[in-house]
C-alpha positions as CSV (number, residue, x, y, z in Angstrom):
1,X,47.3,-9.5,-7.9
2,X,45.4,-6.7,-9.8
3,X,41.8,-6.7,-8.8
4,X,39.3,-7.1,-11.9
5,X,35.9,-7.0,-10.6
6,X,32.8,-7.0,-12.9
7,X,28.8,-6.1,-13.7
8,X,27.6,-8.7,-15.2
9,X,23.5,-7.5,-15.2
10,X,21.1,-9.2,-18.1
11,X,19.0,-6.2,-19.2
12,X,15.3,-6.7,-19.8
13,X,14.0,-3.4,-19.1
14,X,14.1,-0.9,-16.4
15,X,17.0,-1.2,-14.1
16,X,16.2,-2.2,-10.5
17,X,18.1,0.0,-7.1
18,X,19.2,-3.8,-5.9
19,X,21.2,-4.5,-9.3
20,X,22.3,-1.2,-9.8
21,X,23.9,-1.2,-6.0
22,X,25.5,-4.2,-6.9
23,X,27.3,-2.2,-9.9
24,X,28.2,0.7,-7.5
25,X,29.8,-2.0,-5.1
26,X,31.5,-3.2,-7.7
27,X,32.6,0.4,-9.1
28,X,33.7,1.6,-5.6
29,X,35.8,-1.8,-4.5
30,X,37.3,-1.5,-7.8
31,X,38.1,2.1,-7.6
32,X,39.4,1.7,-3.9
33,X,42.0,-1.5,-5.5
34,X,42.9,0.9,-8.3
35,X,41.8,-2.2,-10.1
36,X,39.4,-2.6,-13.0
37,X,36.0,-2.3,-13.2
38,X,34.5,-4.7,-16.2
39,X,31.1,-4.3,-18.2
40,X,29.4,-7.6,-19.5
41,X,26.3,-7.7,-20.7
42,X,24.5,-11.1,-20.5
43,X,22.2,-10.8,-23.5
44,X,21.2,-14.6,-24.1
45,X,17.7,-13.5,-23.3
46,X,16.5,-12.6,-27.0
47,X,13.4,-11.5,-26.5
48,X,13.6,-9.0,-23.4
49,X,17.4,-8.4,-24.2
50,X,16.5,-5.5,-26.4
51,X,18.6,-2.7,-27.7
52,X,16.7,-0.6,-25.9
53,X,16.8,-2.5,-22.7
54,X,21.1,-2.6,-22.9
55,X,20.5,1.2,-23.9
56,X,18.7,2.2,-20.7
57,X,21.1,0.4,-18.8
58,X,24.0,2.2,-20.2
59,X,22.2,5.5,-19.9
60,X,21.6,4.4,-16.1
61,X,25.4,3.6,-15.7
62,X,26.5,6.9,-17.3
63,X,23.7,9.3,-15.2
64,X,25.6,7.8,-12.0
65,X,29.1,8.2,-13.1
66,X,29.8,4.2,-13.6
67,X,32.7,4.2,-16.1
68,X,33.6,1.4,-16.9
69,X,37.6,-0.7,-18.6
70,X,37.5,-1.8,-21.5
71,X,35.1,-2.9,-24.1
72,X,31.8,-4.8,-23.1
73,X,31.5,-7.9,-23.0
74,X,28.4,-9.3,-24.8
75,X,27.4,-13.2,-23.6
76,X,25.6,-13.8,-26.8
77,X,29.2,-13.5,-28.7
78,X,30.6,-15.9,-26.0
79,X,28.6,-19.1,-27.2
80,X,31.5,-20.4,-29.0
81,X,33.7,-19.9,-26.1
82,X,30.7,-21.9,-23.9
83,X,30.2,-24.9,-26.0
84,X,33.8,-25.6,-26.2
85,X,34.0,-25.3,-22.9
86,X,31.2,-28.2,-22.3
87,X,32.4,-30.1,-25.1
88,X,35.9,-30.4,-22.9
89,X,34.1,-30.9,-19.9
90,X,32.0,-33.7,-21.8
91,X,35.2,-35.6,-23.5
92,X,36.7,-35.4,-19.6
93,X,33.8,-37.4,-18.2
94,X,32.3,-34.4,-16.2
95,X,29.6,-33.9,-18.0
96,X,27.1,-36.4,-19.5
97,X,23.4,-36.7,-21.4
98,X,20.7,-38.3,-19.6
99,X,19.8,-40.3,-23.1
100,X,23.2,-40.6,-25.0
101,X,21.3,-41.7,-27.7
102,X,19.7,-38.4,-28.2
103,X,22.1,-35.4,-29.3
104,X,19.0,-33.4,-28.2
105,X,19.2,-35.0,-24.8
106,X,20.5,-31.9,-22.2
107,X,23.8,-32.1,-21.3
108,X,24.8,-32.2,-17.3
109,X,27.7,-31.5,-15.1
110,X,28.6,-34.3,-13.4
111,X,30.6,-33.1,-9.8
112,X,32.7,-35.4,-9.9
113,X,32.9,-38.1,-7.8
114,X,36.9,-38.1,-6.6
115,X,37.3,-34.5,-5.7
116,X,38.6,-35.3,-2.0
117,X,41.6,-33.0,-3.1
118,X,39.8,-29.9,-4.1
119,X,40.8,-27.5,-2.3
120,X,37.6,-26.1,-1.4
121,X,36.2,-29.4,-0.4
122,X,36.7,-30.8,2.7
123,X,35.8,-34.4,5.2
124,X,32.8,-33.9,7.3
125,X,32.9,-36.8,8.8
126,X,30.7,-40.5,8.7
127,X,27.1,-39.5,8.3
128,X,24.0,-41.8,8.0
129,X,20.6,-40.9,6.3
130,X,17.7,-43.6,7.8
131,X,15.0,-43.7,5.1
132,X,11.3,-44.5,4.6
133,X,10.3,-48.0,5.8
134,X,10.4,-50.7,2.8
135,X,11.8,-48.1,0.4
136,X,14.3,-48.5,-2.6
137,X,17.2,-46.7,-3.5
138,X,18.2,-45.9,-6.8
139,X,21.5,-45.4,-7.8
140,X,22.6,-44.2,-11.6
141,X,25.2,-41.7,-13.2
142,X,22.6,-39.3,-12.2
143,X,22.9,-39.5,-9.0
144,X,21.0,-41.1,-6.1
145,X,17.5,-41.2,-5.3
146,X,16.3,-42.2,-1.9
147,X,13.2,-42.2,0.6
148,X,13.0,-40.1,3.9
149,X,10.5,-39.6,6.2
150,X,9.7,-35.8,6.7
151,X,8.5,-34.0,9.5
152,X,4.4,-34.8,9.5
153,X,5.5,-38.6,8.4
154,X,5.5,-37.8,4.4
155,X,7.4,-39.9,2.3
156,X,9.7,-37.2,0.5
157,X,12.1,-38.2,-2.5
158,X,15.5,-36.9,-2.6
159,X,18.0,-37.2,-5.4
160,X,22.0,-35.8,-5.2
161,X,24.7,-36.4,-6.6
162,X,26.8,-39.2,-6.6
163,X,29.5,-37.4,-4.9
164,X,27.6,-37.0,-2.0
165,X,28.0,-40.2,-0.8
166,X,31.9,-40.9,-0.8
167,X,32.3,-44.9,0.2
168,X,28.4,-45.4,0.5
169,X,26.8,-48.7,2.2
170,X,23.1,-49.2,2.0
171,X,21.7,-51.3,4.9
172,X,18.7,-53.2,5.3
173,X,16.6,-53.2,8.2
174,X,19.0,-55.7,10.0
175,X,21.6,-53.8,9.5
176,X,23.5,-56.1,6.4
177,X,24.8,-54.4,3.6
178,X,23.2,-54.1,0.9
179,X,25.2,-52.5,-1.4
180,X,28.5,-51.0,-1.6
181,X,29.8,-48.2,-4.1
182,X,33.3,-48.5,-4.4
183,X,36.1,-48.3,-6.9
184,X,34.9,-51.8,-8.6
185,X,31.7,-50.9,-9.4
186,X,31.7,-47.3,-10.3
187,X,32.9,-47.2,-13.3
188,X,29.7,-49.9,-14.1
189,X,27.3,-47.5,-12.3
190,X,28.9,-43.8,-14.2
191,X,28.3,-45.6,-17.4
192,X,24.9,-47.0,-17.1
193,X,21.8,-45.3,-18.6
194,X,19.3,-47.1,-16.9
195,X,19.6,-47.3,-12.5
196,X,20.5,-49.9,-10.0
197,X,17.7,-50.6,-7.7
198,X,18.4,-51.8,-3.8
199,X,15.5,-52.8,-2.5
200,X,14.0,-53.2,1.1
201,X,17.1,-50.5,2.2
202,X,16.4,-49.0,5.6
203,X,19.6,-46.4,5.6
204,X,22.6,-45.1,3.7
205,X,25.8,-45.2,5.5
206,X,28.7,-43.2,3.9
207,X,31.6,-40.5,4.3
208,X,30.5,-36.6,4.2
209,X,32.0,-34.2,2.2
210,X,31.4,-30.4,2.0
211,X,32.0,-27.7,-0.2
212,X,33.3,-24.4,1.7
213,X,34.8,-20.9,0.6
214,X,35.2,-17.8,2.1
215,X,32.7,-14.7,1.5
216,X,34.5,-11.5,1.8
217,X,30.7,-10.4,2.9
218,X,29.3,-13.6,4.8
219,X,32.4,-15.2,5.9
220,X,33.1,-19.0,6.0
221,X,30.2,-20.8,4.0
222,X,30.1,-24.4,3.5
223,X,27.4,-26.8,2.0
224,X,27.2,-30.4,2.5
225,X,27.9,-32.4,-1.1
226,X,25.3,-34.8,-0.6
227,X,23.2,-32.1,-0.7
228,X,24.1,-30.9,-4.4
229,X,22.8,-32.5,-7.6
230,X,24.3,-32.8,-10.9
231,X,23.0,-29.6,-12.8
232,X,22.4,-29.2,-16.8
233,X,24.8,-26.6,-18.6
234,X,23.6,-27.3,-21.7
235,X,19.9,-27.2,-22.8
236,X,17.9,-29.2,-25.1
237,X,18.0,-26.6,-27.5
238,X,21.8,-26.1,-27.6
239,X,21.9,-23.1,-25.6
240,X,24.5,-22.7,-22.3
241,X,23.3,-22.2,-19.2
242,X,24.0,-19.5,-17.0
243,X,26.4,-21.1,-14.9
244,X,28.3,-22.2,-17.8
245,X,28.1,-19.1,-19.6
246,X,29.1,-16.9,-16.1
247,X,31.9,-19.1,-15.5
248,X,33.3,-19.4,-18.6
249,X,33.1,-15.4,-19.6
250,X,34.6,-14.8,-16.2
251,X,37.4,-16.8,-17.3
252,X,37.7,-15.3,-20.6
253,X,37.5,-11.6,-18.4
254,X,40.3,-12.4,-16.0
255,X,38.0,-11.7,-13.4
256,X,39.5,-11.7,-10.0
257,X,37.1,-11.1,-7.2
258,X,33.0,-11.6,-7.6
259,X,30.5,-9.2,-5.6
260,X,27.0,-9.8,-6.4
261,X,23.4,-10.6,-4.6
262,X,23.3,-13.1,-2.0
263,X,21.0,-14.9,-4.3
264,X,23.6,-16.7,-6.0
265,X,25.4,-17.9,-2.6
266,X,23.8,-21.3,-3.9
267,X,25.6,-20.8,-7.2
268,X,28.7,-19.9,-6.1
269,X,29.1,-23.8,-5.0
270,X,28.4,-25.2,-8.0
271,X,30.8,-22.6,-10.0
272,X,33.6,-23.7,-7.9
273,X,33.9,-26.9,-9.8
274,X,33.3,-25.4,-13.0
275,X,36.3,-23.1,-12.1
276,X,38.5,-26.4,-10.7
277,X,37.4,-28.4,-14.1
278,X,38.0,-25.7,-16.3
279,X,41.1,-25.5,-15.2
280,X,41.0,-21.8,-14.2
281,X,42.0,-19.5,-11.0
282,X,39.0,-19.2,-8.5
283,X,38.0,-16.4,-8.1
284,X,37.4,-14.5,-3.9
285,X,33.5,-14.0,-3.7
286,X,31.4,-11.4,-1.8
287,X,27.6,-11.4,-1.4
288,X,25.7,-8.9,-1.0
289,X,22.7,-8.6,1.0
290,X,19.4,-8.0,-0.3
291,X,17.3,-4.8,-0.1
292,X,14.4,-4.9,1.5
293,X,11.4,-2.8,2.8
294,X,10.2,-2.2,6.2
295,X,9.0,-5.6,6.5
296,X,11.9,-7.5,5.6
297,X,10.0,-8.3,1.8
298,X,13.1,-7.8,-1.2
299,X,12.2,-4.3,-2.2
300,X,9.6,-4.4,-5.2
301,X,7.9,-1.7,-7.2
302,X,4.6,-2.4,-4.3
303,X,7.1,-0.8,-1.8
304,X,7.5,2.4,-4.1
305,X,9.8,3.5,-6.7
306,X,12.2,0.1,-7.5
307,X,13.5,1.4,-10.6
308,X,16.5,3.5,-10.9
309,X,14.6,5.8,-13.9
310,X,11.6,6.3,-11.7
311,X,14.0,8.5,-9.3
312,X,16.1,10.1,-12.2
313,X,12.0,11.3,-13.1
314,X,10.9,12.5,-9.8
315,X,13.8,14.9,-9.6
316,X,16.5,12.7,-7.4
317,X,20.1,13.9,-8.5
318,X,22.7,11.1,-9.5
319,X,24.9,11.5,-6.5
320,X,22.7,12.0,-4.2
321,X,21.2,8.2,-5.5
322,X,24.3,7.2,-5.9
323,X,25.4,8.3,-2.1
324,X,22.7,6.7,-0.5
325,X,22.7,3.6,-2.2
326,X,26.7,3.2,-1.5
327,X,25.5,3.4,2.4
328,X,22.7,1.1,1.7
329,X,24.4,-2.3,3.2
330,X,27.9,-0.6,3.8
331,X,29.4,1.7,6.2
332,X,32.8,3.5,6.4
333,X,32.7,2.8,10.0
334,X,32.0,6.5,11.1
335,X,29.1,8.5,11.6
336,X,29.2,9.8,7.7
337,X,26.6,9.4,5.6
338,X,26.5,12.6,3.2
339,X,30.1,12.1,1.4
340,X,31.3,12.7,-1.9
341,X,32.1,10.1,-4.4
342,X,36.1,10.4,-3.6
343,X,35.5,10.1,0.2
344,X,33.1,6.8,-0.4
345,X,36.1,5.6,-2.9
346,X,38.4,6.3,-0.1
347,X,36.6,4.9,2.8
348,X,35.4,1.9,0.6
349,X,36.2,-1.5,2.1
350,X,33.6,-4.6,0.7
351,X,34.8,-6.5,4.0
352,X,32.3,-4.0,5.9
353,X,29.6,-4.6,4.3
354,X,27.0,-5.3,6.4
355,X,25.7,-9.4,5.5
356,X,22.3,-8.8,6.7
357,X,19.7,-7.6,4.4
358,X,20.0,-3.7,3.9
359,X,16.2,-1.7,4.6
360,X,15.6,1.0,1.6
361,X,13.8,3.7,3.4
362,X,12.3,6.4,1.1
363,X,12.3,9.1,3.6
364,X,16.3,9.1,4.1
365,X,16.7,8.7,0.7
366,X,14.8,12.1,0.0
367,X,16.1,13.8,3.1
368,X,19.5,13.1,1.5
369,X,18.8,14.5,-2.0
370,X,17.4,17.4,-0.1
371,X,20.9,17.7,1.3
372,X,22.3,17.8,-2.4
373,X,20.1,20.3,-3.7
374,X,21.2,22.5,-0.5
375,X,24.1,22.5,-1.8
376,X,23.4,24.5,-4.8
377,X,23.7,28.1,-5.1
378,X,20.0,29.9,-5.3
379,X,20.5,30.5,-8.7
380,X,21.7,27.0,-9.8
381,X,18.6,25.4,-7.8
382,X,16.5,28.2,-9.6
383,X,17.5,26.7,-13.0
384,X,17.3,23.1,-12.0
385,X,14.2,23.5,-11.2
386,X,12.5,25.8,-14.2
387,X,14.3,23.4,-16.2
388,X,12.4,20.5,-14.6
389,X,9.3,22.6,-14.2
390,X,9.0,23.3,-18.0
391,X,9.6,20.0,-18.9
392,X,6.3,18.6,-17.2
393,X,4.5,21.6,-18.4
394,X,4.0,23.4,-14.9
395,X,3.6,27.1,-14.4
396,X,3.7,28.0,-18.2
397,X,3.7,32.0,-18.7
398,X,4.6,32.4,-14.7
399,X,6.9,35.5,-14.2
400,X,10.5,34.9,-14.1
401,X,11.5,37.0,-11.0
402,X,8.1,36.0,-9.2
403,X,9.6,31.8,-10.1
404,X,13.1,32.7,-9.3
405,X,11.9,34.5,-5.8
406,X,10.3,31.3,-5.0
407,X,12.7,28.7,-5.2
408,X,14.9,31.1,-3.4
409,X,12.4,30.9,-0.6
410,X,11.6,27.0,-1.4
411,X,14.9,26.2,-1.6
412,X,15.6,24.7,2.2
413,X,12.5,23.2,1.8
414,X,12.7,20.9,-1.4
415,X,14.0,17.5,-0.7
416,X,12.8,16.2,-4.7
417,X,12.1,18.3,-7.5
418,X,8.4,16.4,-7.8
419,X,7.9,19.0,-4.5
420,X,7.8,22.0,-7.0
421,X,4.7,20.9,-8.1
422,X,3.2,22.5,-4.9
423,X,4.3,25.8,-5.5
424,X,1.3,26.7,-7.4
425,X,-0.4,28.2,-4.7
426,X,3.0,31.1,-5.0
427,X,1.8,31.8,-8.9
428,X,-2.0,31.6,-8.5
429,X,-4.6,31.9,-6.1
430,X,-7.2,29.6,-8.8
431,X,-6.6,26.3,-5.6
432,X,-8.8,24.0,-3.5
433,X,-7.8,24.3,-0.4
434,X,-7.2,21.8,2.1
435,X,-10.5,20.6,3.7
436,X,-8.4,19.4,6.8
437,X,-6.6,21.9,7.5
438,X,-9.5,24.2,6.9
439,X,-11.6,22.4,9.6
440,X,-8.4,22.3,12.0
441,X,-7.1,25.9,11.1
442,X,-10.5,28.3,10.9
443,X,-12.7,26.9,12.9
444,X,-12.2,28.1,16.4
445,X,-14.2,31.1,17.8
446,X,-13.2,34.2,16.7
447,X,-10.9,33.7,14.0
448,X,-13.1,35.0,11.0
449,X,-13.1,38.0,12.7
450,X,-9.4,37.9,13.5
451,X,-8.7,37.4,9.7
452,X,-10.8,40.0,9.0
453,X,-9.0,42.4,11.3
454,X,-5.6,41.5,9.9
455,X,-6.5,42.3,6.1
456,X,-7.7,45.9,7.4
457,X,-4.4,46.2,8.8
458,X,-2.2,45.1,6.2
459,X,-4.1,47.1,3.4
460,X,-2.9,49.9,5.3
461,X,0.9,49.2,5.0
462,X,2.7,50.7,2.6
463,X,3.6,48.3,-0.9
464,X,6.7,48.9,-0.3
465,X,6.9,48.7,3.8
466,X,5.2,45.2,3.2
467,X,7.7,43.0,4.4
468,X,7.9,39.5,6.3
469,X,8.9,41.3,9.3
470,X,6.2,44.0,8.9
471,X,3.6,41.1,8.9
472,X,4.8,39.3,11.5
473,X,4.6,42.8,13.5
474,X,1.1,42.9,12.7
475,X,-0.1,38.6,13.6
476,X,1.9,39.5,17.4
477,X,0.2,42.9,18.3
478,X,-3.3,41.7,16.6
479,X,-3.0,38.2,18.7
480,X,-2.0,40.1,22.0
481,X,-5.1,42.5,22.0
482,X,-7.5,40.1,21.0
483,X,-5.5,38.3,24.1
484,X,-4.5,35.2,21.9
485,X,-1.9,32.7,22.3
486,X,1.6,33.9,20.4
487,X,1.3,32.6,16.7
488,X,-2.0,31.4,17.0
489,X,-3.0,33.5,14.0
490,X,0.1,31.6,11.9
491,X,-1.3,29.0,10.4
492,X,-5.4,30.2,10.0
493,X,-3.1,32.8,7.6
494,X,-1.4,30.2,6.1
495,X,-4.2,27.9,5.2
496,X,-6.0,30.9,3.9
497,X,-3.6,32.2,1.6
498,X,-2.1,29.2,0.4
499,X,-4.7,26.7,0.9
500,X,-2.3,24.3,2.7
501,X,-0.8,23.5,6.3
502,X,2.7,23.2,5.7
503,X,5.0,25.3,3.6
504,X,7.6,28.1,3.8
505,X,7.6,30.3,6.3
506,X,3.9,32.1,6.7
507,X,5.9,35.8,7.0
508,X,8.2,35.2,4.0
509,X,5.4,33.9,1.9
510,X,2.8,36.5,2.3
511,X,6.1,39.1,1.8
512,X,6.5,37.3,-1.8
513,X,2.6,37.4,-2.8
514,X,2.6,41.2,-1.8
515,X,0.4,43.2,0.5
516,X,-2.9,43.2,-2.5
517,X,-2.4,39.3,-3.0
518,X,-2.8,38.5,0.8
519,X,-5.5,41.0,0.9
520,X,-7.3,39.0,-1.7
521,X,-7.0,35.8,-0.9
522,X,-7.6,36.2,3.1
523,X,-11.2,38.1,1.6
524,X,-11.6,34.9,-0.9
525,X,-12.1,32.7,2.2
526,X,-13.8,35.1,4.1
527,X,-17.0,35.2,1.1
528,X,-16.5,31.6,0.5
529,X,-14.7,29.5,2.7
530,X,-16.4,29.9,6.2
531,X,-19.3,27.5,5.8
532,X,-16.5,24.8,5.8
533,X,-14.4,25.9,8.6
């Protein structure tokens, strides 16, 4: 059978990493079946279902190469589709209004009471609930409502479904039947508005039944019945649901196998009888696990950038995002991680996807778009990042060669483009520098004078002899006869002349200022910076 898989995301703004994985999963198991890979748009939220929320969505999908079959599907164009659907699940008895009086009244899916021979529900076994002391029991076309003791002696309520509690007793305190649902009376009970009420019941006796299926993710998952309600499909105002409205455009998509968040593992039992009643193939499911941040917490804008746009804007390029976010809850099984879009498509099975929740962690994610921009040639990177430069109004009027010379040197270095924003120190010497680094760097004895000593030397050097391997020549013989440590004069340079710890290397840099720039700069923080060393 052909796979059809789908992305069915309902758009009400920017688009979160955890939904937008769930559309690569979807992409890359539909890609590896040579199958199809299905748009639908679930709209039915008017108000933050803008054009301009489906717009940014699509523009998301397109940045990371997420083509998608046919035409999209738009759930607000489906509600004749879904109201049919209830009406036939109404007229079948599976579906019922709490006040049948009032055509406002919601409308609810009744699981139905003789589903022994569904095939994904199965005998558990006898099973007995004791309740509350003195309590009732109330039993309706709603379902039942019952008494329980919890853990610190609370009187909780319960209500489930009537299919729960397959040949139900309910015993008093001596043990003698109270009541009995069988075939005589529940026709009597389905149809009546108002409840029965047992009173005096002590426990309910009856035959389990559970609800089971197979996660390509999780594995076997089951539920008990009697711990399912009746849910409404159709609101007060009219309006389907969204289990109706997923089913039923599912239906109307062909759709084959279902990979989405492990948040809807709950739904997924419920749709199974919507599927069954419906008369329509079920589909295979897989659940994916949710992303989460080093404390286990789903992954939220607190934790850092949630939102697939705030990466596109700090410089992050699509398949690097789109690479790590493949790997984020799956594995090929190898030691892989950097691979190109045809390898993960390859590689791609959803059975190994991991079914615990997958850790985002923003410092592999950058070392791997650093990997992708290594990748480019000089001059590429060089353009990429003018391009992204200009754009946020950095470095206006800098000197071409002088810009292209640096990324050339910055170019192992940047991991996101938002880095290039600390190249100003290459372009101008107007910077604060670094009070930390200027207490840690310049403020052991003798290294004023040091500094001092080195500018002599190097405004010696010819322009053109002034290279990063003349300067380094210059740190080692100064450091040995003032009987330093080897590179102990690196960094005091480095801070000096760049106003920062960390960077390119010191010898390259101070080659691409030029012998009169270091000069400068070293005698800058000679006048002004010493008082803070």
């Amino acid at each position: 059978m052909p796979v059809i898989a789908r992305f069915a995301p309902s758009p009400t703004g920017q688009v979160h990493i955890g939904n937008i994985r769930t559309a690569i999963f979807n992409w890359l198991f539909a890609r590896h079946e040579k199958g199809q890979f299905l748009l639908r748009i679930e709209d039915t939220d008017l108000e933050r279902s803008t054009r301009e929320a489906i717009d940014t969505l699509l523009e998301c999908m397109n940045w990371l190469g997420l083509d998608y079959d046919g035409d999209i599907m738009y759930q607000t164009k489906q509600l004749p589709v879904h109201l049919a659907a209830a009406e036939r699940l109404a007229q079948a008895g599976h579906a019922y209004r709490l006040d049948p009086g009032d055509a406002k009244s919601p409308l609810y899916f009744r699981i139905p009471y003789h589903c022994s021979d569904f095939p994904f529900v199965r005998d558990a076994g006898e099973a007995k609930i004791e309740l509350a002391a003195g309590s009732a029991v109330e039993i309706s076309r709603s379902g039942l409502v019952f008494r329980t003791l919890g853990a610190k002696g609370k009187v909780a309520e319960n209500q489930y479904c009537l299919a729960g509690f397959l040949d139900l007793t309910v015993l008093d305190p001596a043990g003698q039947v109270l009541f009995r649902l069988d075939e005589s009376n529940l026709p009597q009970i389905l149809g009546a508005v108002e409840p029965v009420t047992i009173q005096n019941a002590a426990a309910l006796c009856f035959r389990r039944r559970e609800v089971f299926y197979h996660d390509l993710v999780k594995g076997d998952l089951s539920k008990p019945l009697d711990s399912m309600r009746d849910f409404i499909v159709i609101r007060s105002d009219g309006s389907p649901v969204f289990h109706l409205a997923n089913v039923c455009d599912d239906i109307t998509q062909g759709v084959t196998h279902i990979v989405r968040g492990d948040d809807h593992v709950e739904n997924t039992y419920r749709h199974l009888f919507l599927f069954q009643l419906l008369g329509a193939q079920i589909p295979v499911y897989a659940h994916l696990p949710m992303i989460v941040n080093a404390q286990g917490k789903p992954y939220s804008k607190r934790d850092g950038d949630a939102f697939v746009g705030d990466y596109r804007e700090k410089g992050f390029l699509a398949e690097a995002l789109f690479n790590y976010l493949s790997l984020l809850g799956w594995s090929p099984g190898d030691n892989r991680e950097k691979m190109s879009r045809a390898e993960i498509v390859e590689a791609f099975h959803i059975e190994k996807a991991q079914r615990s929740p997958a850790q985002l962690d923003p410092v592999k994610l950058a070392s791997m778009n650093g990997l992708y921009l290594a990748d480019l040639s000089d001059a590429d990177f060089a353009a990429l990042v003018k391009s992204f430069a200009d754009r946020r109004g950095w470095f206006a009027g800098v000197d071409p060669d002088l810009f292209r010379r640096t990324a050339s040197l910055m170019h192992s270095r940047t991991k996101i483009l938002t880095d290039v924003e600390s190249w100003g120190y290459f372009f101008s010497a107007d910077f604060t520098p670094d009070p930390k680094a200027v207490r840690k760097n310049l403020s052991a004895p003798g290294i004023w004078e040091a500094l001092s000593e080195l500018r002599a030397r190097m405004e010696k050097v010819e322009d053109g002899a002034f290279t990063a391997g003349a300067a380094e020549a210059l740190l080692r013989a100064l450091e040995e006869e003032r009987g330093m440590k080897q590179f102990a004069l690196n960094q005091p340079l480095r801070v000096v002349v760049t106003g920062t710890a960390v960077g390119a290397g010191i010898y390259e840099t101070v080659e691409l200022l030029g012998r009169n720039e270091t000069c400068s700069r070293i005698l800058r923080a000679e006048t002004s910076w010493q008082h803070e060393a």
